[in-house]
ZAMARGU-4260 file (C-alpha; in steps of 0.2 Angstrom, whole numbers, plus 5000, padded with zeros to 4 digits):
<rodrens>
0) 5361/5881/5317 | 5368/5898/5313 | 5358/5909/5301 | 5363/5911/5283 | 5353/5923/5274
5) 5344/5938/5274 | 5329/5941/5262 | 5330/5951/5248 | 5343/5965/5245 | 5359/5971/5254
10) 5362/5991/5256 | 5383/5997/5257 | 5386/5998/5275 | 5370/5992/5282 | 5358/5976/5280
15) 5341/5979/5273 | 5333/5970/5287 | 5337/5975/5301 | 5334/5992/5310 | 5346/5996/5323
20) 5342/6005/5339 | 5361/6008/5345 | 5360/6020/5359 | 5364/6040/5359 | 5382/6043/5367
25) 5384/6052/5379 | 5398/6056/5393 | 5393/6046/5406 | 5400/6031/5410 | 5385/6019/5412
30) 5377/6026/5395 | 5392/6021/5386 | 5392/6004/5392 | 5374/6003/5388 | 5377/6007/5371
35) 5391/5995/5369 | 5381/5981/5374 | 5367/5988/5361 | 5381/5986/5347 | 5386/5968/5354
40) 5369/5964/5354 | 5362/5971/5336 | 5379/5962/5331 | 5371/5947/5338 | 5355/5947/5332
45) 5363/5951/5313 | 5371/5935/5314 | 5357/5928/5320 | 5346/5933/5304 | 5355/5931/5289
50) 5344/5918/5282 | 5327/5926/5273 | 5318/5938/5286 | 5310/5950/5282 | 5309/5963/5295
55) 5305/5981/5289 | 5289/5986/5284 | 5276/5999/5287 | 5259/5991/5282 | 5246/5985/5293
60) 5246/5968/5299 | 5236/5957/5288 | 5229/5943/5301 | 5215/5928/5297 | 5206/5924/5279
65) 5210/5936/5263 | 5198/5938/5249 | 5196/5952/5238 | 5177/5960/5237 | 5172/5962/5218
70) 5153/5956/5224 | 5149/5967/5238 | 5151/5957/5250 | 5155/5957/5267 | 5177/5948/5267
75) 5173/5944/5285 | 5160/5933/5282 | 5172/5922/5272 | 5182/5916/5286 | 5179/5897/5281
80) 5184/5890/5263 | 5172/5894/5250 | 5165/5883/5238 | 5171/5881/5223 | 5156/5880/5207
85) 5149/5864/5203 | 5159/5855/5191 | 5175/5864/5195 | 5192/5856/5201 | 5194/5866/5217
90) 5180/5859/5230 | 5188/5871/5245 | 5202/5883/5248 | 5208/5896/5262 | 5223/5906/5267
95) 5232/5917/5280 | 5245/5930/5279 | 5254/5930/5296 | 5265/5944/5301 | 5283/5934/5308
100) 5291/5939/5325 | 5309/5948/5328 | 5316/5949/5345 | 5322/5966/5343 | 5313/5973/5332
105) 5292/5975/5338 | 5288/5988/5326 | 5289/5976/5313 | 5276/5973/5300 | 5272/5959/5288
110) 5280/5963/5271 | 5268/5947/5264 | 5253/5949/5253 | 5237/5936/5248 | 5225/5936/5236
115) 5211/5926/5234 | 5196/5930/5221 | 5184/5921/5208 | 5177/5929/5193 | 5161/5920/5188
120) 5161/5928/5171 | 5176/5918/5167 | 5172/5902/5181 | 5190/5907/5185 | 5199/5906/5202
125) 5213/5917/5205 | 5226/5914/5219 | 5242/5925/5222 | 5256/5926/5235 | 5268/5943/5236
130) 5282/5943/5247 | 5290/5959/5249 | 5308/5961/5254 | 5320/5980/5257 | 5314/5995/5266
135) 5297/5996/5257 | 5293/5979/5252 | 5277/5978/5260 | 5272/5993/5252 | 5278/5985/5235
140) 5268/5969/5240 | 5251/5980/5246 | 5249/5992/5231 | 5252/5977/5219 | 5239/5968/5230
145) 5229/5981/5228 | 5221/5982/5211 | 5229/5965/5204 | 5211/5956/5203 | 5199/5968/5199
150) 5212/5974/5185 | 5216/5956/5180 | 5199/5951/5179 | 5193/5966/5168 | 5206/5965/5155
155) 5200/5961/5138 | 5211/5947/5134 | 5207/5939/5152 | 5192/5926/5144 | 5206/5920/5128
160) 5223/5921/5134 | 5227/5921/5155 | 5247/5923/5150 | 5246/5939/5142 | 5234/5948/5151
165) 5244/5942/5168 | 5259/5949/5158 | 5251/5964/5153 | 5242/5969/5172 | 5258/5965/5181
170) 5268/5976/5169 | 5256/5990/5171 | 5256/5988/5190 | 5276/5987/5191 | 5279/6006/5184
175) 5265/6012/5194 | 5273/6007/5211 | 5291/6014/5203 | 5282/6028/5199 | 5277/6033/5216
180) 5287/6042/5225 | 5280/6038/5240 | 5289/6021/5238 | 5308/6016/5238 | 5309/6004/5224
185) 5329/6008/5222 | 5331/5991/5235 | 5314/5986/5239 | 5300/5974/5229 | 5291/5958/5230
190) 5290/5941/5223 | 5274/5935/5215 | 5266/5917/5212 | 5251/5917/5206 | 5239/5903/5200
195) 5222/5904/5189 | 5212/5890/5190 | 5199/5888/5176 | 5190/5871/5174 | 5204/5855/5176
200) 5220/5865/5172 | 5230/5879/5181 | 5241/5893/5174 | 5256/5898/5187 | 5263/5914/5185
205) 5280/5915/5196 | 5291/5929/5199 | 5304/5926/5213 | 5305/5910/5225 | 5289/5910/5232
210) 5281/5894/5226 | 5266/5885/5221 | 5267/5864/5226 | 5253/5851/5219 | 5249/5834/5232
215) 5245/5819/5220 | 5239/5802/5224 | 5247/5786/5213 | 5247/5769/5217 | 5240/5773/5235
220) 5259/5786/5240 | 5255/5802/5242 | 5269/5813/5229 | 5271/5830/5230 | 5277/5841/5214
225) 5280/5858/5211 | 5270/5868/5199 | 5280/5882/5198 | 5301/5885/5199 | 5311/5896/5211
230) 5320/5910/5202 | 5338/5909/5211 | 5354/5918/5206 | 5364/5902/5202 | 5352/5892/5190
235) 5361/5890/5175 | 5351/5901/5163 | 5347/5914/5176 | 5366/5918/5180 | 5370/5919/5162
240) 5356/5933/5159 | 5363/5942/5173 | 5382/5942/5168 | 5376/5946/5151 | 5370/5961/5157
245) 5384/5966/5169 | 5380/5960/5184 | 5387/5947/5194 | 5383/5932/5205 | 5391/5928/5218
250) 5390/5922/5239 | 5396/5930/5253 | 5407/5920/5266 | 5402/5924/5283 | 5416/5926/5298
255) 5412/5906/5304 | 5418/5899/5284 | 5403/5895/5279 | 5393/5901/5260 | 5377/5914/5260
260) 5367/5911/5246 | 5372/5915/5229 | 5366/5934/5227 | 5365/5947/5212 | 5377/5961/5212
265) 5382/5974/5202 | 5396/5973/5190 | 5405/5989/5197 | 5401/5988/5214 | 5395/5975/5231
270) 5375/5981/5231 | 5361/5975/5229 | 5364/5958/5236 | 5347/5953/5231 | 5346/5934/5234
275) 5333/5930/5220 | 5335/5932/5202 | 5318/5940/5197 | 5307/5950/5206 | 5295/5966/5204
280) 5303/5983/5206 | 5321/5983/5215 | 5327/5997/5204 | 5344/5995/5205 | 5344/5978/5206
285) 5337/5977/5189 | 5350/5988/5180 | 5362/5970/5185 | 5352/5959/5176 | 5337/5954/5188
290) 5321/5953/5177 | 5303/5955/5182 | 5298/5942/5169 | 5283/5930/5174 | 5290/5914/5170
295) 5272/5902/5166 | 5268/5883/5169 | 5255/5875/5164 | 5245/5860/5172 | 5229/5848/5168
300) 5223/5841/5184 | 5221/5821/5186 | 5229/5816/5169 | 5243/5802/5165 | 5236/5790/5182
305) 5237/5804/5194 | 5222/5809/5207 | 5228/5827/5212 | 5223/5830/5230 | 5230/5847/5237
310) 5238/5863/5229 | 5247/5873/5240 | 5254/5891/5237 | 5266/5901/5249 | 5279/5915/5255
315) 5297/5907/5259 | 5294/5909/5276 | 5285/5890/5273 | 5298/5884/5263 | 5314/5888/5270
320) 5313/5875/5284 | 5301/5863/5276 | 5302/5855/5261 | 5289/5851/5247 | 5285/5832/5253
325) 5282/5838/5272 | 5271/5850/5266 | 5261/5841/5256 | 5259/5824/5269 | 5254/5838/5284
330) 5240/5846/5271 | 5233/5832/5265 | 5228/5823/5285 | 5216/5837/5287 | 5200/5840/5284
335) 5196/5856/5277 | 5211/5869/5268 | 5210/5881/5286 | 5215/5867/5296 | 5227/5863/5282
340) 5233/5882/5282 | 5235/5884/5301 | 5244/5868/5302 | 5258/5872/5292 | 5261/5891/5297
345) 5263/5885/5317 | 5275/5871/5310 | 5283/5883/5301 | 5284/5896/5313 | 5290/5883/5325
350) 5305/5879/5316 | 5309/5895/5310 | 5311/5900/5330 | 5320/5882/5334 | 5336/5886/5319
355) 5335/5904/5321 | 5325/5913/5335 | 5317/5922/5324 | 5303/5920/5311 | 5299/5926/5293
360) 5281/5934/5288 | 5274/5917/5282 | 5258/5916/5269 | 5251/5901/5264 | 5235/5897/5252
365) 5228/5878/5251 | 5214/5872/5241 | 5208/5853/5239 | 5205/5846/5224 | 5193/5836/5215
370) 5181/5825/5229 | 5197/5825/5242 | 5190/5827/5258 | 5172/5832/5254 | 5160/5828/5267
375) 5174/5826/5279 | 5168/5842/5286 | 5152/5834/5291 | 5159/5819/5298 | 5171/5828/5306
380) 5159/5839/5317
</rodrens>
C-alpha cells in the first residue's frame, strides 16, 4: 500500500518530515553517482512517507511509564498502574510514549508527549496526549508537557469549572511557546487530547486528531465509542471556519492518481499543508483559519444500560492503521492497562512497518474502569 500522508504541515519546496542527506558534488565520477542514487533514494523514501510520520525532532526520547511528580516522589517507582482512590471510577491506568523508526533518518526523535497526574485536593485524574508535528513539534509538545499539570491543577477555577480553567492554562501555555524564540512555531505544534477524570464522569479536551475511545459492555458485546472527535479539514463546520477566514481546503493528488488527505492552505499561496484543522501553535497555519480552540465532551461512566470497561487515549501513530473497535477488543483481553498499553503499540508498530516501512511515534494511555479486571492481577501471577 503506497503511503498517502505526511503528518502535520507542508514547507514550499520541501516536506516538513523528512531531512534529506543528499550527497556533496563533487567532480569525480563515482561521487556523482553516489549522489544520484541518494536523490533516487530520498525520492523513494518521500513517497514511501506520505501518510502521518512524524520524523523531525530534537527531544530526548521518552521510553517506558510517564507520570508527572507533584508529590515528591520517585516517577520510576511508578512503572506499574497505580491505583486509583477508593470509590473512584478508574481502578488502574498506565501509558508509554514510544519513539517511531525511519529507515533513513536515525537521528530522529519522538515529537509525542504523555501525561499522567492526580491531584488529591480535587480527587481528579488528569491524562493527556501531545503529538507534535513540523520542524519543532517535539519541542511544542515537551514545553506544553512541561508545566500543563502543575499549572492546571493550581488554577483557581480548577475545583468549580475543569472547561475554563483547561481553556485558560492551555491559552497561557500556547503564547508562551510562540513567544520563545528558541522554537519555530511558523510550521510546527502539536495536537492535545486530554481527559480529567473526577468521580463517574470525564471531561475531554481535544485539539487535533489525537483521540480518546471508551470500551463498554451491553448485553454481553463489547462496543467501543469515542469520547472525543478528530478535528480534520473537510468536516463540514471545520472547512467552513477555514474559508471564512481565507484559507482553503483542499487534497493533493499524488503522481500514482490517488487523494492525500484534505489539508489547510492559505488562500494566496500552497503552504502550510497542515492535515488537521486545530492544533497548538502552527503560526502561519493559523492566519488560514486553523484554530487552537479546545473542543469539550462530556461523559458519566455506567449510565443508560452501559458497564464501561476501558478508556483508551493515543497519538495517531495507533490510529491510523487500527480502528476504534480493534482497539478496544485487544485492551479489554488483558489483565492489567501495561499489558493493555504494550499490546497495542507492538500491533501498531507492526502494521505501521507491514503498509509503510516505516513507523510513526506512537503514545498510548489505558485505564480500566470500574471493577474490570480487578484481582485479575493476582490470579494472573
Amino acid at each position: 500500500m503506497a503511503a498517502r500522508q505526511t503528518r502535520g504541515s507542508l514547507k514550499p519546496n520541501a516536506p516538513s518530515v523528512i531531512t534529506s542527506t543528499g550527497a556533496t558534488s563533487s567532480s569525480s565520477k563515482p561521487a556523482a553517482s553516489m549522489a544520484a542514487k541518494q536523490d533516487a533514494d530520498d525520492a523513494k523514501n518521500l513517497k514511501q512517507t506520505r501518510r502521518r510520520l512524524s520524523v523531525m525532532s530534537d527531544n530526548k526520547l521518552i521510553e517506558g511509564m510517564d507520570a508527572v511528580n507533584l508529590d515528591g516522589v520517585d516517577p520510576r517507582a511508578q512503572e506499574s498502574p497505580a491505583p486509583a482512590p477508593t470509590g473512584f471510577i478508574v481502578n488502574s491506568y498506565g501509558g508509554y510514549s514510544k519513539k517511531g523508526y525511519a529507515p533513513y533518518n536515525p537521528k530522529k526523535k519522538n515529537q509525542d508527549a504523555l501525561i499522567m497526574a492526580e491531584d488529591p485536593k480535587t480527587r481528579s485524574l488528569l491524562l493527556c496526549v501531545l503529538d507534535g508535528h513540523g520542524e519543532d513539534g517535539d519541542k511544542v509538545a515537551q514545553s506544553i508537557k512541561k508545566s500543563f499539570a502543575e499549572k492546571l491543577f493550581k488554577h483557581r477555577d480548577f475545583g468549580a469549572d475543569v472547561k475554563a480553567s483547561m481553556s485558560e492554562v492551555i491559552g497561557q501555555l500556547e503564547q508562551e511557546v510562540l513567544r520563545d524564540i528558541s522554537i519555530e512555531t511558523d510550521f510546527s505544534g502539536t495536537t492535545f487530547t486530554c481527559a480529567v477524570i473526577r468521580g463517574n464522569s470525564i471531561i475531554c479536551g481535544n485539539v487535533g486528531d489525537s483521540r480518546t475511545t471508551l470500551g463498554y459492555r451491553r448485553d454481553g458485546k463489547c462496543i467501543a465509542m469515542n469520547l472525543t472527535v478528530d478535528h480534520k479539514p473537510d468536516l463540514p463546520a471545520e472547512k467552513a471556519r477555514i474559508e471564512a477566514k481565507g484559507g482553503r481546503v483542499f487534497a493533493v493528488e499524488y503522481d500514482d492518481g490517488v487523494d492525500g488527505p484534505p489539508r489547510v492552505w492559505l488562500g494566496h499561496m500552497d503552504v502550510p499543508g497542515l492535515a488537521m484543522s486545530r492544533s497548538l501553535c502552527d503560526a502561519v497555519a493559523h492566519t488560514a483559519g486553523v484554530s487552537s480552540q479546545i473542543e469539550f465532551f462530556e461523559y458519566n461512566f455506567n449510565e443508560s444500560g452501559r458497564e464501561d470497561l476501558v478508556l483508551i487515549m493515543a497519538s495517531d501513530g495507533l490510529w491510523e492503521f487500527m480502528s476504534d473497535q480493534e482497539v478496544v477488543d485487544m485492551a479489554v483481553e488483558t489483565t492489567e492497562p501495561r499489558y493493555a498499553v504494550d499490546k497495542l503499540i507492538s500491533e501498531a508498530n507492526a502494521r505501521w512497518m507491514r503498509e509503510e516501512q516505516v513507523i510513526d511515534d506512537t503514545t498510548v494511555c489505558v485505564a480500566f474502569l470500574g471493577s474490570f479486571m480487578l484481582g485479575a492481577t493476582a490470579e494472573h501471577k
